[in-house]
KETORBA-945067 format. One record per residue: residue in one letter; x, y, z of N, C-alpha, C in turn. Coordinates in pm, whole numbers, plus 50000, padded with zeros to 5 digits. Example, Ala and Ser with C-alpha at 12.3 -4.5 7.8 and 13.67 -1.06 7.14 Angstrom:
KETORBA-945067
a513194943150780512304955050780513204967050780 s512854977550708513674989450714512905000350787 
***
This chain:
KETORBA-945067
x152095826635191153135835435242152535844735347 x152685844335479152955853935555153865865435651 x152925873735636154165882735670153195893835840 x154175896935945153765902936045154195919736028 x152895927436027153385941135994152635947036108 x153655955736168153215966336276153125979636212 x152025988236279151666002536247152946006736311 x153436019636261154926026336298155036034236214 x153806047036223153746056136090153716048035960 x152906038735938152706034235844153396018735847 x153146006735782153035996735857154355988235773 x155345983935907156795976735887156515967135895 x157105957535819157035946935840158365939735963 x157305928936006158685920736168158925909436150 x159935906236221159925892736199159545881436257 x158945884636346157315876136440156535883336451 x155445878236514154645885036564154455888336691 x153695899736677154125911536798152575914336881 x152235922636964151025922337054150755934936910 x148915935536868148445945536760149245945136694 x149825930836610150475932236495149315928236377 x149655931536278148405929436139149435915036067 x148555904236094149195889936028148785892635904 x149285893335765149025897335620148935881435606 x148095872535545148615861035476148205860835337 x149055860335222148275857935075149125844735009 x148255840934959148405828834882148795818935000 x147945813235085148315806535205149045789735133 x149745786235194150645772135210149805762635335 x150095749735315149345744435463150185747835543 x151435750535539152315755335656151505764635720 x151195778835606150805791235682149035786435780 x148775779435726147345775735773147695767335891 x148505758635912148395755136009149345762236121 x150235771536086150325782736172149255791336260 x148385795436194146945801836201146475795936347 x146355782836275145695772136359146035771736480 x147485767636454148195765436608148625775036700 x148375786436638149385796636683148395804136760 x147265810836668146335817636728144815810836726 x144855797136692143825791436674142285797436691 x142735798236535142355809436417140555797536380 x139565802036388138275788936343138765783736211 x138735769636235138605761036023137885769535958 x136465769636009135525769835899135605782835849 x136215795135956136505806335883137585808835753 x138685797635743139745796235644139135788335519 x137855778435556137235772735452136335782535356 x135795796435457134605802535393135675814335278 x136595820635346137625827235230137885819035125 x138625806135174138615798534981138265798334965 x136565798234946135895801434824135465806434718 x135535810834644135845819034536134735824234535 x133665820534569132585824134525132005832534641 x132615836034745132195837634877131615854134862 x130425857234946129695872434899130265878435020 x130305890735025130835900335110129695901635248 x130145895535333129605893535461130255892235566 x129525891935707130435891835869129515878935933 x130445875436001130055858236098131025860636210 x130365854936318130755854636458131185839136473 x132105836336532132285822036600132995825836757 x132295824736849133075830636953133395842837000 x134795845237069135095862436997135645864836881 x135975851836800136035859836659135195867436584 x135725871536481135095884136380135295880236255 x134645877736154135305873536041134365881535976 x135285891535880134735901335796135205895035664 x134405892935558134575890535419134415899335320 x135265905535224135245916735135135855907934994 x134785914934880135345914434772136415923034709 x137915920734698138185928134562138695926534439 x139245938934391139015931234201140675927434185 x140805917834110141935913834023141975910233897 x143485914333853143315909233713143375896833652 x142695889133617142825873933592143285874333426 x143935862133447144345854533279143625845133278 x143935833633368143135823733368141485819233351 x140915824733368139645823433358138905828233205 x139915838233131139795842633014139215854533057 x138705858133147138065872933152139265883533207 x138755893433169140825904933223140855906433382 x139435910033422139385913033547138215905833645 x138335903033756137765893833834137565902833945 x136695895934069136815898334209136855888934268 x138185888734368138165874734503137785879034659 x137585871834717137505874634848138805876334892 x138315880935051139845883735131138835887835305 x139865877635348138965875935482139545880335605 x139415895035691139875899735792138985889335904 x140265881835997139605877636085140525882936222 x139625884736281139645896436434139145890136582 x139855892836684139575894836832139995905936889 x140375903537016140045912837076142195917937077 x142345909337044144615911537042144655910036895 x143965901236849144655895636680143615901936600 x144565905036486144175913336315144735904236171 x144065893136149144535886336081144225888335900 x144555887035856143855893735689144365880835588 x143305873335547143865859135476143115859835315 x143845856635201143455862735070144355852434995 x143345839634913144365830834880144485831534702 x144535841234678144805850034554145905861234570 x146765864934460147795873034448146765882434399 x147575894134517146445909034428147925919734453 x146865928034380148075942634391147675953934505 x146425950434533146175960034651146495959034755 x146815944234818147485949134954149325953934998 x149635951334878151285953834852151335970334880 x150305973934785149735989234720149865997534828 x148395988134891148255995235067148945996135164 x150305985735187151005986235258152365999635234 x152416004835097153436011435073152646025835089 x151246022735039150546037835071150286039235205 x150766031335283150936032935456152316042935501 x152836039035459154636040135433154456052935419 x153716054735303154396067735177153406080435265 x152416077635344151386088135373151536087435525 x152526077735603152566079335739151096072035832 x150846063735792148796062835790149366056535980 x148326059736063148696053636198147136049936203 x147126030236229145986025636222145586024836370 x144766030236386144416025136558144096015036645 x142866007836541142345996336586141735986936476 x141305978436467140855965436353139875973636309 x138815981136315137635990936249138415998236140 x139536003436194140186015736163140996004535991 x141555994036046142295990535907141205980035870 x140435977735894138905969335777138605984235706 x138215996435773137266007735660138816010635576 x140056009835627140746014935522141126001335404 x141125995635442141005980635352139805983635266 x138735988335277137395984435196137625999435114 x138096009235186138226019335074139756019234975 x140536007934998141456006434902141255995734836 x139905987434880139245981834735138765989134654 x138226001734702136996007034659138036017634507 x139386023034559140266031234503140726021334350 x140786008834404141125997034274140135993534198 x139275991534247138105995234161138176006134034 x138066015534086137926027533989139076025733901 x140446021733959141386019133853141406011933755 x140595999933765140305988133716139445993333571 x138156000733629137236004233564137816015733452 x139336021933479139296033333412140256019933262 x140676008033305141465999733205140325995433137 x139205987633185138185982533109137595996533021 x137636008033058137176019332925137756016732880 x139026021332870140146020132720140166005832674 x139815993332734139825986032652138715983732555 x137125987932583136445991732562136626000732422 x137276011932411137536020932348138056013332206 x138906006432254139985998932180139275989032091 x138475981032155137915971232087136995979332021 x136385991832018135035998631958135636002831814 x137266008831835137966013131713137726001831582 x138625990331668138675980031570137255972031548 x136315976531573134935966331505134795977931419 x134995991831470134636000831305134655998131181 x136355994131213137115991431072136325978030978 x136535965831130136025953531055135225944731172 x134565942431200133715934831252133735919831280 x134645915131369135205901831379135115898831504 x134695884531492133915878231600134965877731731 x136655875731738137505884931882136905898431907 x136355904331877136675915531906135065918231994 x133775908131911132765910332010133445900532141 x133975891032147133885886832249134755890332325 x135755893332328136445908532428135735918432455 x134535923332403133535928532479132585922632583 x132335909832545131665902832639132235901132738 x133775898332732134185893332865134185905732934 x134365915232897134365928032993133445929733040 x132335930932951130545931833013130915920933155 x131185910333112130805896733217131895905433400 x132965912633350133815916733413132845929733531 x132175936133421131435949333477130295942133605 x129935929133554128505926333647129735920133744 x130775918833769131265910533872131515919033951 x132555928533896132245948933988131195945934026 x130205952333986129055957434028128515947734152 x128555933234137127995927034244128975930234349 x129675932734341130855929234438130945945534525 x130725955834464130725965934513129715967234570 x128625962634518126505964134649127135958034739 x127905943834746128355936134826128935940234967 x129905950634924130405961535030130515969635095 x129195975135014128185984535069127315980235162 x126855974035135125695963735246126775960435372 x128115954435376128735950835503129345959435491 x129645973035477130045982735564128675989135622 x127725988635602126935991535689126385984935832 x126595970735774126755959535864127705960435991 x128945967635905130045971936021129575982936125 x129395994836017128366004536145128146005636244 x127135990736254125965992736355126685975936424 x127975972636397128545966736517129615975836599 x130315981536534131115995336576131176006636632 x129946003636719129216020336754130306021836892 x130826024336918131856022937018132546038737018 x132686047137081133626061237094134466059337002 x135226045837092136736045237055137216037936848 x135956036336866136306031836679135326044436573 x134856056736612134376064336570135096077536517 x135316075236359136316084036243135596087836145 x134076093036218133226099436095134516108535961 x135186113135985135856117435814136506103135720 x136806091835821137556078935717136476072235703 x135396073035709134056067235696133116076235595 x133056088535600132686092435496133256093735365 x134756088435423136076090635294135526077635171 x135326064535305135026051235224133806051735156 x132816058735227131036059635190131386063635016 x132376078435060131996081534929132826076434827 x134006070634824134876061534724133866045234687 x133196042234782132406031334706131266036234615 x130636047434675129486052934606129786055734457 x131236065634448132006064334308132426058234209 x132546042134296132846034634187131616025534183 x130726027434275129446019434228128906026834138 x128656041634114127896051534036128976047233874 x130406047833897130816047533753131356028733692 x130376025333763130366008933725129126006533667 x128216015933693127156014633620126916026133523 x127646035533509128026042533355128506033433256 x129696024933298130396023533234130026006733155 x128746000633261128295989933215127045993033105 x126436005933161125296008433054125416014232865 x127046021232938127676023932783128106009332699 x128606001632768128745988332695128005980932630 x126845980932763125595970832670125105977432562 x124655994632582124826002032465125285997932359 x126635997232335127695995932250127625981732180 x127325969432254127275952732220125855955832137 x124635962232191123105964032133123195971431931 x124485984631975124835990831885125575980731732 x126245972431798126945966231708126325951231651 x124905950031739124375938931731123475941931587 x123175957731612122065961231510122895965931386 x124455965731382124975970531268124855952931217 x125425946031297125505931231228124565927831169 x123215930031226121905928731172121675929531030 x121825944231046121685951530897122905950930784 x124015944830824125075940730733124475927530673 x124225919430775123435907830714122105909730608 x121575917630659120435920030543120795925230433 x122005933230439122005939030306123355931930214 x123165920630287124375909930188123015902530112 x122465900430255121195894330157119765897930026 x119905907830054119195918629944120485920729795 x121545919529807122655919229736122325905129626 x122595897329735122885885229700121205883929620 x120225879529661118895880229621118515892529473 x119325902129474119415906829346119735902029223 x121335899229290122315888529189121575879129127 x120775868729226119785853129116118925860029068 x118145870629079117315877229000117495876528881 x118345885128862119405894928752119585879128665 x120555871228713121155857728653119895848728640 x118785853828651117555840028654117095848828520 x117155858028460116105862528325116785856628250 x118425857928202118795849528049118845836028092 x118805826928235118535818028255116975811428175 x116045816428232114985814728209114545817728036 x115065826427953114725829327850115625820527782 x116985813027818117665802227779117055791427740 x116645788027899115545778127910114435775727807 x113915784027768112395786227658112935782027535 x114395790127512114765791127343115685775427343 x115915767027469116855755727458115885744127425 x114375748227475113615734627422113905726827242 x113405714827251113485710727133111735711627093 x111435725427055109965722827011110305733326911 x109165738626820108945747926718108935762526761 x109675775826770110015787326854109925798626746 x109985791726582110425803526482111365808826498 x112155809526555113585814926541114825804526521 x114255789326472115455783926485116115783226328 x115325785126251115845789726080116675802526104 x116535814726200116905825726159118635824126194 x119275829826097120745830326089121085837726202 x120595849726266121345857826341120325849826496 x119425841626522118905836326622119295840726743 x120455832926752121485836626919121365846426976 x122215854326810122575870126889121635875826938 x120245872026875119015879626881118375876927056 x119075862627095118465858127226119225863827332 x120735867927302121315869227356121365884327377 x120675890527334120675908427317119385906727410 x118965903327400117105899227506117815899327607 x118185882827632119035886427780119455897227856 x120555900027760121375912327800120575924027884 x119375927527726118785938427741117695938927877 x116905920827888116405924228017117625923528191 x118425915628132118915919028345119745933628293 x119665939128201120205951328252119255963028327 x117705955228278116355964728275116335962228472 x116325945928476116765945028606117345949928701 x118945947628621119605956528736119655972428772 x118575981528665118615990928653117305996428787 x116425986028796115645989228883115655987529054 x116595977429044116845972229166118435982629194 x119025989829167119515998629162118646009829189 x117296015229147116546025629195116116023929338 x115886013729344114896008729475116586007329591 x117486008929509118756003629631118965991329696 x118735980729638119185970929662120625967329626 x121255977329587122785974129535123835990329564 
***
């Protein structure tokens, strides 16, 4: 699906495209791709390097194109983990602002209404890439403030009971935190990259540049709070499991103790050999008060020592 949006105190959408219009494309169709193609013949290999899922946050030249690659986060079902990061690929000349992202996200809908709602007037392709990378950078932190509480959530319920959903809804979040985290160095490194291609008068907004510096720095600083409290927390619950296990097993290892003395003194008095007690009338009771009397001696000690 694409859509042509012009800046106009914040950015309208048209119904073609216009000279410095911003081409939005998400979730591309071969229609929209071969629009691209034909229209502004847009490089392949730049539409091949965005599908990739796996693609790291970097800039490539083909010509006078520009192809800037940024990670940001979404929420996934599919993959089983809650939250993910995809690429999304601003590709640029010197007339065209193209932005291609073949994943459904919520941030550029977001960004387009927080254009709207705040009047934002973009000047030039510098100007809407740093505000693009700092409204990854804003989703981020949002992202990160859902993975606490889920965090939180899952910490409640292992209190109570300790069940194997509940570590691995921690894992997937952990797995969630290192995908942040790569993805945010990721953006850091090519906005610096941008920098020192941008040195130009006319693309120079030292305050929306220190705005982005410091919104990535924020959510890189609380992506790694929030990953070190986790592993914390997985280490924490690793060593309760630990010691739950040992002390089923010190339990249990009591129990055959305890059940191995009238076993064993069974054993002695069940032979068929000569014992002197097999004339005596009250015999049994007499073996059976032994028993008694030692696993109680048993369980009385292994009770001191706390094994029970």
């Amino acid at each position: 699906m694409r859509s042509f949006l012009y800046c106009e105190a914040g950015f309208v959408e048209k119904t073609n495209w216009l000279p410095n219009c911003w081409v939005n494309v998400e979730c591309p169709t071969p229609e929209d791709i071969q629009y691209l193609l034909n229209q502004f013949h847009v490089p392949e290999s730049f539409l091949s390097d965005i599908a990739d899922t796996d693609e790291r946050p970097r800039i490539e030249y083909e010509g006078n194109w520009l192809l800037t690659i940024l990670r940001i986060p979404v929420q996934s079902t599919e993959s089983g983990i809650p939250f993910t990061t995809v690429p999304i690929g601003i590709i640029t000349n010197n007339e065209v602002i193209i932005s291609v992202c073949y994943h459904k996200t919520e941030l550029l809908p977001d960004f387009i209404r927080y254009s709207r709602r705040k009047e934002l007037v973009v000047r030039h392709k510098y100007d809407l890439i740093l505000r693009l990378i700092h409204s990854s950078a804003v989703w981020f932190l949002k992202y990160l403030k859902q993975i606490n509480n889920e965090v939180a959530r899952a910490e409640k319920a292992l209190e109570k009971s300790i069940r194997n959903e509940d570590l691995l809804r921690l894992m997937k979040l952990e797995k969630s935190m290192v995908y942040f985290n790569t993805s945010i160095r990721g953006n850091e490194v090519m906005l610096s990259k941008l920098q020192s291609i941008f040195q130009e008068p006319m693309y120079m907004d030292a305050e929306l540049l220190e705005d982005v510096e410091t919104e990535l720095k924020q959510a890189h600083l609380t992506v790694n709070i929030y990953s070190d409290i986790l592993t914390g927390t997985m280490d924490a619950f690793a060593s309760i499991i630990s010691n739950n296990v040992n002390t089923i097993m010190k339990r249990m290892t009591s129990i055959s103790i305890i059940l191995m003395v009238p076993t064993l003194i069974a054993s002695f008095y069940g032979m068929n050999v000569i014992n002197n007690i097999e004339e005596m009338p009250h015999g049994f009771i007499f073996i059976v008060l032994i028993s008694i009397t030692l696993s109680a001696l048993a369980f009385f000690i292994f009770r001191k020592i706390r094994w029970f």
